[in-house]
N, C-alpha and C positions, 0 to 999 in steps of 0.2 A: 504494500500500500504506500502510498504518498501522503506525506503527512505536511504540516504546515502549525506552527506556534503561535495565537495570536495572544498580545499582552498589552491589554488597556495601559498606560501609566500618565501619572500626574507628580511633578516632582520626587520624579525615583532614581537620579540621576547617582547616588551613594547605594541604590541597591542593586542596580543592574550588572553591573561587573560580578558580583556573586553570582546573580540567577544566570549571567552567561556562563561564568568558569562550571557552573554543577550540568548545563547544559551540554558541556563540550565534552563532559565525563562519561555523555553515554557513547563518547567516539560513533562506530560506522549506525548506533539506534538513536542517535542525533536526527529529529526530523528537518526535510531539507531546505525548510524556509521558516524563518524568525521575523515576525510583523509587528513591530514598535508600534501602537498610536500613542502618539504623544498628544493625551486631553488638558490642552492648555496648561503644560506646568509653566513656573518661574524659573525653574533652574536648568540647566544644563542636559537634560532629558535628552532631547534629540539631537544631540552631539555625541554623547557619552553611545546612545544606542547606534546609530552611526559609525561609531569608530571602532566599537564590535562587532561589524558587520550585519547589522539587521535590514530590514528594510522600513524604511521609518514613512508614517502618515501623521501629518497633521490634522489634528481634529480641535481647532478652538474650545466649539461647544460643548459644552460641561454636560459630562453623565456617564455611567459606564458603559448604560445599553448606547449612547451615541458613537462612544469609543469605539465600539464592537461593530456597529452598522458600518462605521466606517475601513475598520480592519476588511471586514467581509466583503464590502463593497470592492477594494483594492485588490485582493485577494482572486477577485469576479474577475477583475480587467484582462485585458489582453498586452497588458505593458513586456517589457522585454524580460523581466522575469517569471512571470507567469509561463512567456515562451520558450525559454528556456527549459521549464521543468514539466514542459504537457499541460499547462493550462492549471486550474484551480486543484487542489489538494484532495485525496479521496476521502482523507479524516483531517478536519480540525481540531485544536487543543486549543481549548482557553486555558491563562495560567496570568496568575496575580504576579505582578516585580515584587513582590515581597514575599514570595511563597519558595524558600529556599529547596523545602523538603519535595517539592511537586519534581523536578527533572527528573529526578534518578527511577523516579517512580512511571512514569513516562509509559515505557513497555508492559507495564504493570493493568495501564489504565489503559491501554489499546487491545489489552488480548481478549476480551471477548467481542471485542469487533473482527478482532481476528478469525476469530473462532466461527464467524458468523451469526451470532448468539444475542448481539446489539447492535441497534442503529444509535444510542444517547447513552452513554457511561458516566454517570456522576461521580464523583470523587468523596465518600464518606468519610468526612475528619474524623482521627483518633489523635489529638493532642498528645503531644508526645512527653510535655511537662505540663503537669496540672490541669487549665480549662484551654490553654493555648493563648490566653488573652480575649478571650470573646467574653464580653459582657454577658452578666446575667438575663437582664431584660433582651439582650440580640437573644442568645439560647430558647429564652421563653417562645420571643415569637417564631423562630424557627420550626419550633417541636408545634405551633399554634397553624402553623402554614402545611406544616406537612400532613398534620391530621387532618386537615379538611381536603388534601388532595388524594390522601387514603382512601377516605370515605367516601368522596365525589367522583375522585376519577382511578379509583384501584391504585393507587403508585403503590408502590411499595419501598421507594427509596427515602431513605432516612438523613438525608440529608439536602441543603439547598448551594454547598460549598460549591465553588466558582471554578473549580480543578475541573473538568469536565473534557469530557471528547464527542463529536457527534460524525457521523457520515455527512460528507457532502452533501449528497445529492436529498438527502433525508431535511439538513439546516434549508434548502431553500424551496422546502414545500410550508414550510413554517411561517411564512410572510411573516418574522417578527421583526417589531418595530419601538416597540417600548426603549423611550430614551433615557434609562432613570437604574434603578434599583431593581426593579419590576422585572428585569432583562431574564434572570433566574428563574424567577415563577412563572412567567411566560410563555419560555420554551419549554420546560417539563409539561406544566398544561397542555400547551399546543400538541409535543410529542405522543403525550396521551391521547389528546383528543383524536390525533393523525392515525393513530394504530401504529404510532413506532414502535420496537420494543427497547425500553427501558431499563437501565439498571443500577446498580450502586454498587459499587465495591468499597472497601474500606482503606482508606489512604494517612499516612503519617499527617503530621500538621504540627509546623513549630510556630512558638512565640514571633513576631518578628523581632530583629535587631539592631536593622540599620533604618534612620528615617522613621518618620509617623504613621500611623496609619490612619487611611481618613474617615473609617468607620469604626471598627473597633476603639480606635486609641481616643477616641474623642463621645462621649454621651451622648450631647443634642444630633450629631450625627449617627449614631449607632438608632437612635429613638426616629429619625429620620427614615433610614434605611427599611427599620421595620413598617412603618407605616406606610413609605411607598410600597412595600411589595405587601401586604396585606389589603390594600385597596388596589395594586394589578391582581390580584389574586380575585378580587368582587371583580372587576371587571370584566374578567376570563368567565367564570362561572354566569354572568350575563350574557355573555357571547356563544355560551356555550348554550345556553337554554333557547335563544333565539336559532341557532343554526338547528335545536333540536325542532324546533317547533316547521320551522321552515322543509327539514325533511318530513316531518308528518304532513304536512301539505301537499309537496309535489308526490 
């Protein structure tokens, strides 16, 4: 398979050299394209990714799911490296600059696609010290998001972590669009709702170390995050009773 790394970042510019060096450790299970957006940081982001070789997007507007639309949209293009490697990637990998422990793990998260087994692999945090740093109240709503997608749409996956891999060809039957927090809840929904098959395996997860983080390490931003994706979460389940109804119809 052809793989491709996309990594929202926003003043990551002091963690990217780690997340590259643990990268380059998986030598020839190195996937063969690394996509910088750089979401409007202040500091040196898209130099620092740049000079590690990535392929770097600028994305002003603030949000992760914008980040992501834009990674993906580049990713679409027909640009000279795209042609170079046959066009769009047959798995995507999202991965945070701050997620030291996600590379190595890499192979780990791609084998039941390999397998043929999943079109959406989510990455189940197990903090490897203590809670990893995730706020009480994020945890709360997470376990608060997951049970209503249990019960609504059968998931079975335990978790909403950002580690994730999906098929291609599977990410653009998804028309997702959510520019916000939302990005998470959206595609597992949609995936659901698509009839992909889904799954969770269980993946390391460390404290970060280098730099802030702009959810966990911050309150009014962690209480943010949850709120956006528990109202994309109402909204998905609106959408979903409308397309129901809409097929009872025709």
């Amino acid at each position: 398979m052809t793989t491709a790394v996309l990594i929202p970042a926003r003043d990551e510019a002091r963690a990217l050299p780690e997340l590259f060096a643990r990268l380059d450790d998986l030598g020839a299970a190195r996937p063969e394209r690394v996509v910088v957006v750089d979401n409007g940081s202040r500091d040196d982001t898209a130099v620092v990714a740049r000079g590690l070789g990535a392929e770097v997007v600028d994305e002003p507007r603030p949000g992760y799911g914008q980040a992501c639309l834009a990674g993906i949209a580049h990713l679409a293009s027909s640009g000279a490296a795209a042609v170079a490697v046959g066009g769009p990637p047959e798995v995507l990998i999202f991965l945070d600059a701050d997620d030291f422990a996600a590379p190595a793990q890499i192979p780990h998260l791609l084998e039941p696609v390999e397998r043929g087994d999943a079109d959406l692999v989510i990455g189940e945090r197990r903090a490897l010290h203590g809670d990893g740093g995730v706020r009480w109240h994020a945890r709360l709503g997470n376990r608060f998001v997951l049970s209503v997608l249990r019960l609504r749409f059968g998931s079975a996956v335990r978790d909403m972590g950002p580690f994730r891999a999906i098929r291609w060809r599977a990410l653009t039957k998804l028309d997702l669009d959510d520019r916000d927090y939302g990005w998470y809840v959206q595609m597992q929904v949609r995936a659901r709702r698509s009839g992909l098959r889904v799954v969770g395996i269980p993946v390391d997860f460390e404290r970060r170390t280098v730099g802030t983080s702009k959810v966990s390490g911050n309150s009014l931003a962690s209480v943010r995050a949850g709120w956006v994706m528990i109202r994309t979460l109402v909204a998905e389940i609106v959408r979903d009773d409308r397309y129901s109804r809409a097929e009872i119809k025709s």
